[in-house]
C-alpha positions as CSV (number, residue, x, y, z in Angstrom):
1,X,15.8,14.3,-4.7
2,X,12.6,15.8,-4.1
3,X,10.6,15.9,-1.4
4,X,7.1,14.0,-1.5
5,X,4.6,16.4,-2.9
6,X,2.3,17.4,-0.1
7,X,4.9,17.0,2.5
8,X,3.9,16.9,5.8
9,X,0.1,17.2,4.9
10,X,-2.0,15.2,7.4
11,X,-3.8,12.6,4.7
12,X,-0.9,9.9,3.8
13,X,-2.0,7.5,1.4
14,X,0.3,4.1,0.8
15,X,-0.9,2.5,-2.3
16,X,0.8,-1.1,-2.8
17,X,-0.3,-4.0,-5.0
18,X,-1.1,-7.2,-2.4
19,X,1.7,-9.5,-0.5
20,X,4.1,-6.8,-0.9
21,X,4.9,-6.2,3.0
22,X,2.3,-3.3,3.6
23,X,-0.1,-4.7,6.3
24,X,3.3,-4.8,8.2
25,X,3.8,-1.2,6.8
26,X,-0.1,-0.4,8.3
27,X,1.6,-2.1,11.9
28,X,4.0,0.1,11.9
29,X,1.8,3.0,11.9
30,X,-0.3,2.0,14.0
31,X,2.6,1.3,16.6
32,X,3.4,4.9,15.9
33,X,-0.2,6.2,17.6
34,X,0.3,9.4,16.0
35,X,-1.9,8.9,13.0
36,X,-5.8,7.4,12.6
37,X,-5.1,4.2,10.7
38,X,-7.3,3.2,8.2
39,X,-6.8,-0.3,6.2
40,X,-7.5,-0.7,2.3
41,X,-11.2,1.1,2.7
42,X,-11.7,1.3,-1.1
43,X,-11.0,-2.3,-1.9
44,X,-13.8,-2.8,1.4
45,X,-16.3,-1.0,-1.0
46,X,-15.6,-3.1,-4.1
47,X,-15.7,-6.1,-1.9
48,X,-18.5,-6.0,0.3
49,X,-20.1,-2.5,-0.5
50,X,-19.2,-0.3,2.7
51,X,-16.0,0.8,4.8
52,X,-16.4,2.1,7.6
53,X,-14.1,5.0,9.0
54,X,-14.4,6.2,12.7
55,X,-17.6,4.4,13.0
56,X,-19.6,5.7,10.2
57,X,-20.7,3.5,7.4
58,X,-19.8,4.6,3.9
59,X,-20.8,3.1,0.4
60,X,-19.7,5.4,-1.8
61,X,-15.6,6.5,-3.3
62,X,-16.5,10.3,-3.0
63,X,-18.2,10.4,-0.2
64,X,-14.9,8.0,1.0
65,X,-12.6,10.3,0.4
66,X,-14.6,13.6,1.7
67,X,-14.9,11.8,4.9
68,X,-11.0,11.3,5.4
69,X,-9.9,14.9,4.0
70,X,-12.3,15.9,6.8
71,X,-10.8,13.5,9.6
72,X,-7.7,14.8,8.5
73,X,-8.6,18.6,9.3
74,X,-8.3,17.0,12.5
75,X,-5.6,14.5,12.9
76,X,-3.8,12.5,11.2
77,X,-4.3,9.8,8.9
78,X,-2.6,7.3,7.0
79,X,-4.7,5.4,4.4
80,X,-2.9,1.7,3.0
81,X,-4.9,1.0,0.2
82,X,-4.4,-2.0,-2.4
83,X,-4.5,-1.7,-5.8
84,X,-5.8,-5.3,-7.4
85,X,-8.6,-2.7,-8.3
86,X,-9.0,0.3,-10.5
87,X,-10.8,3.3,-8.1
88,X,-13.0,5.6,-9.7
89,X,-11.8,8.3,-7.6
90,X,-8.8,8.1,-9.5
91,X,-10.4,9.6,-12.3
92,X,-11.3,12.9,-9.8
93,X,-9.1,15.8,-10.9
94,X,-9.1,17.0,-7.2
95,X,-8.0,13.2,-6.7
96,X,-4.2,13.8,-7.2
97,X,-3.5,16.6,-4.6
98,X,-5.7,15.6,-1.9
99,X,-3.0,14.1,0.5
100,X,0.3,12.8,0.2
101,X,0.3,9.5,-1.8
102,X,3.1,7.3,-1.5
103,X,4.0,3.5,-3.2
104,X,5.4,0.7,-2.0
105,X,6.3,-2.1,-5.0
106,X,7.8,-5.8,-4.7
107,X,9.0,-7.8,-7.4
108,X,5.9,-9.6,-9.0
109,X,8.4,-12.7,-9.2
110,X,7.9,-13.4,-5.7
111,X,3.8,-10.8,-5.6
112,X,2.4,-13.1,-7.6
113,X,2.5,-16.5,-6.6
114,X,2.2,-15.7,-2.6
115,X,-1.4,-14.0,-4.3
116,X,-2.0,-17.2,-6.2
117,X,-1.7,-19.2,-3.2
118,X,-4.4,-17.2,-1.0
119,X,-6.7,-16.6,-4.2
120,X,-6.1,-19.0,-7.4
121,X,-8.9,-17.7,-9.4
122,X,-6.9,-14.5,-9.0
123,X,-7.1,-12.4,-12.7
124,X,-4.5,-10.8,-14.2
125,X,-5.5,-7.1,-13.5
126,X,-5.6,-7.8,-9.6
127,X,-1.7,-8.5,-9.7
128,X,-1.9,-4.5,-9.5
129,X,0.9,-3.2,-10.7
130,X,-0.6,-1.1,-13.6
131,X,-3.3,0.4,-11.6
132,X,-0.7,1.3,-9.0
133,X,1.3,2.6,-12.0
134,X,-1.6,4.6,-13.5
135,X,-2.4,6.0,-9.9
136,X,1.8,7.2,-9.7
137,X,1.5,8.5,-13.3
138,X,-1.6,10.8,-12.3
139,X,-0.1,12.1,-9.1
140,X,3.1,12.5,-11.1
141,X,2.0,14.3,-13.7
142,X,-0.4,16.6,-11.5
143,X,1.3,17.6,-8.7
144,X,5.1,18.1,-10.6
145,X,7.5,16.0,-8.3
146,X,7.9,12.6,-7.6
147,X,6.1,11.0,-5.0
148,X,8.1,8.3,-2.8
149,X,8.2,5.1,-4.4
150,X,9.9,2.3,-2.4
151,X,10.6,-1.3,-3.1
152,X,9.6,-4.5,-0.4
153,X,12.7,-6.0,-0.1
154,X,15.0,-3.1,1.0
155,X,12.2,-2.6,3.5
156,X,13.0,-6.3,4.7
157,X,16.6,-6.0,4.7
158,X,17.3,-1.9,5.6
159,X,13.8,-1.4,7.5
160,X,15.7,1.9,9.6
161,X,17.2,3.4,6.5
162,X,13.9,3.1,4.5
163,X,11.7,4.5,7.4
164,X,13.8,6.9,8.2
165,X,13.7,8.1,4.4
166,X,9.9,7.8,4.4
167,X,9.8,9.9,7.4
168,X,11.6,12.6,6.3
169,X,10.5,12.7,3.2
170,X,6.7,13.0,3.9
171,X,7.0,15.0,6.7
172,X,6.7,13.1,9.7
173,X,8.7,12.3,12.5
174,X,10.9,9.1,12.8
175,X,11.5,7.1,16.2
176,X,13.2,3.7,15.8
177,X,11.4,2.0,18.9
178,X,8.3,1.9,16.3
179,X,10.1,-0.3,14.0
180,X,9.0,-3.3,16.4
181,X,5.8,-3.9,17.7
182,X,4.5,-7.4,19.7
183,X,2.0,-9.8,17.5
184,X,-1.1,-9.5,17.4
185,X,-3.9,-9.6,15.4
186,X,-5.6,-6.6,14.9
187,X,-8.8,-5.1,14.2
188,X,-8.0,-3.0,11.4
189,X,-7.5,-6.0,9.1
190,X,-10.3,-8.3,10.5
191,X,-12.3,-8.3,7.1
192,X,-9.0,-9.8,5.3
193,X,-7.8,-11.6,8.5
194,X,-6.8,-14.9,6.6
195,X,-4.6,-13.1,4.0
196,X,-2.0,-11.2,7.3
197,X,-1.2,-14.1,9.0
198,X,2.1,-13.5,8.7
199,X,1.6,-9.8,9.8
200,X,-0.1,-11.3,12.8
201,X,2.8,-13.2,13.8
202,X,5.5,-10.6,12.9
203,X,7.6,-8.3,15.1
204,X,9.2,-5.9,13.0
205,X,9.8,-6.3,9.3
206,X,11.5,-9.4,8.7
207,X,10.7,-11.3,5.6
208,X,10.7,-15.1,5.6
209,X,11.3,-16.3,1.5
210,X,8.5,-19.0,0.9
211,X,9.0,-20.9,-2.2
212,X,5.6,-21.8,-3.4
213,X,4.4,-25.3,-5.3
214,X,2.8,-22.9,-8.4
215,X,5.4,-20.0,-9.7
216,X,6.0,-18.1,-12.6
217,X,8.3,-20.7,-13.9
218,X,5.9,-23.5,-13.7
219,X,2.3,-22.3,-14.2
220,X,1.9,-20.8,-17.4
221,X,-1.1,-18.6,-16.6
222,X,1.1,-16.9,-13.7
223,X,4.0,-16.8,-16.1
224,X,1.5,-14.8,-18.2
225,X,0.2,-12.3,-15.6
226,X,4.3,-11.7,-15.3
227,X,4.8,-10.6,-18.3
228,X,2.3,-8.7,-18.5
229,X,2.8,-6.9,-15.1
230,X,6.6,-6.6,-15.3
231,X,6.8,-3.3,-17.7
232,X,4.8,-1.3,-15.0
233,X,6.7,-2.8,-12.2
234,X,9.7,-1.5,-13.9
235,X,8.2,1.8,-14.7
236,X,7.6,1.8,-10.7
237,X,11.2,0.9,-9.9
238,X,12.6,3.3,-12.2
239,X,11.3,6.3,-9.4
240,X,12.5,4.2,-6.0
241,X,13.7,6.4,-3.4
242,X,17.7,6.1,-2.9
C-alpha cells in the first residue's frame, strides 16, 4: 500500500459526494483540536458567493485556496469539501499537489435518495461521484500514488480501524477518545444546518439505515442518476484503503 501522497503535509482535504457520513468525519476533527476546520468552503462560493476562512471574506477559488496554503504555513487544516460541483481550481496544475487530498465514497444506492429527500429538484451531476472521480483521477495521475479512498459504511461499522488507517496513512496522529464527541450543533455547518441534523444529534459514527418513500427502485429519474453515477462509484471503490 502506499502511503497518501503528501503525507503528513499540513493542508488535508476530504472530498466526498453529500450524505455520505463526512460532516460527522468534519466532527471528528474538530473533536481532535489539532487542526483549523474548515467546512465545504468552495461549494459556499457557488452557493452564495463568499466563504469565509478565519474571518476574512473570500469570493474567489484561487484566492480560496492561496488563503488556506497560507493558514497552513501555520497550522493545520483539514478542508471537507463536497463535490455535487465541478471546481475550477481543479483545472489548476498546481491544484493536485497542494495538500494531501483524501475521499470518502458511499454507495449511491443509499447517497442518492437521502439527497433526494433534502433537495428533490436535485440534478444528476450533483450526485457527485464523477466530479469526485475526476478530482481522484487528477491527483492520481499527478502526484504518482494513490491517495486514500475510503468507503461510508466501514466507517459506520469499523470507525477505529478506518481512523486509525486514515491516521497513519496521512500523517497524523490517532487517539481513540476522538472517535466520540457530545452533540451539538455547530458553527462550522451553520449555512447548511438543515442538511446535518443527524450530525447534530450523533455521538460518534453510528449510522441509523433510513429507508426512504422515493428510491432508486421506484423513482425512475433516481434510478437514472444511478446508473449513471455507478461506473465512477466503482472506479472509486476499486482504490479503497484495506
Amino acid at each position: 500500500m502506499n502511503d497518501a501522497p503528501h503525507q503528513g503535509h499540513n493542508l488535508l482535504f476530504l472530498w466526498s459526494p453529500p450524505r455520505s457520513l463526512s460532516t460527522a468525519f468534519l466532527r471528528m476533527m474538530i473533536e481532535r483540536g489539532d487542526h483549523l476546520v474548515v467546512h465545504e468552503p468552495f461549494s459556499s462560493l457557488v452557493v452564495q458567493g463568499y466563504a469565509v476562512v478565519e474571518g476574512e471574506k473570500i469570493s474567489d477559488q484561487y484566492q480560496l485556496l492561496d488563503a488556506l496554503k497560507d493558514i497552513s504555513t501555520r497550522r493545520r487544516v483539514f478542508v471537507k469539501e463536497t463535490t455535487e460541483y465541478r471546481y475550477d481550481i481543479v483545472d489548476a496544475p498546481e491544484f493536485p499537489k497542494i495538500g494531501c487530498h483524501t475521499f470518502l465514497i458511499r454507495d449511491p444506492e443509499s447517497v442518492i435518495p437521502s439527497h433526494y429527500a433534502m433537495k428533490p429538484d436535485i440534478t444528476c451531476a450533483e450526485i457527485g461521484f464523477e466530479h469526485q472521480c475526476e478530482i481522484f483521477r487528477i491527483v492520481h495521475e499527478s502526484v504518482g500514488a494513490c491517495p486514500v479512498v475510503f468507503a461510508a459504511e466501514r466507517l459506520a461499522a469499523e470507525p477505529a480501524a478506518v481512523v486509525r488507517d486514515y491516521c497513519s496513512r496521512v500523517g497524523i496522529d490517532f487517539t481513540e477518545s476522538h472517535l466520540s464527541w457530545e452533540p451539538e450543533n455547530r458553527e462550522e455547518w451553520s449555512r447548511t444546518r438543515e442538511w446535518h441534523a443527524d450530525a447534530a444529534r450523533s455521538k460518534g459514527f453510528h449510522h441509523v439505515p433510513r429507508v426512504y418513500p422515493e428510491r432508486v427502485e421506484n423513482n425512475a429519474t433516481l434510478a437514472s442518476y444511478y446508473a449513471y453515477q455507478f461506473p465512477f462509484y466503482e472506479q472509486m471503490r476499486s482504490f479503497l484503503s484495506e
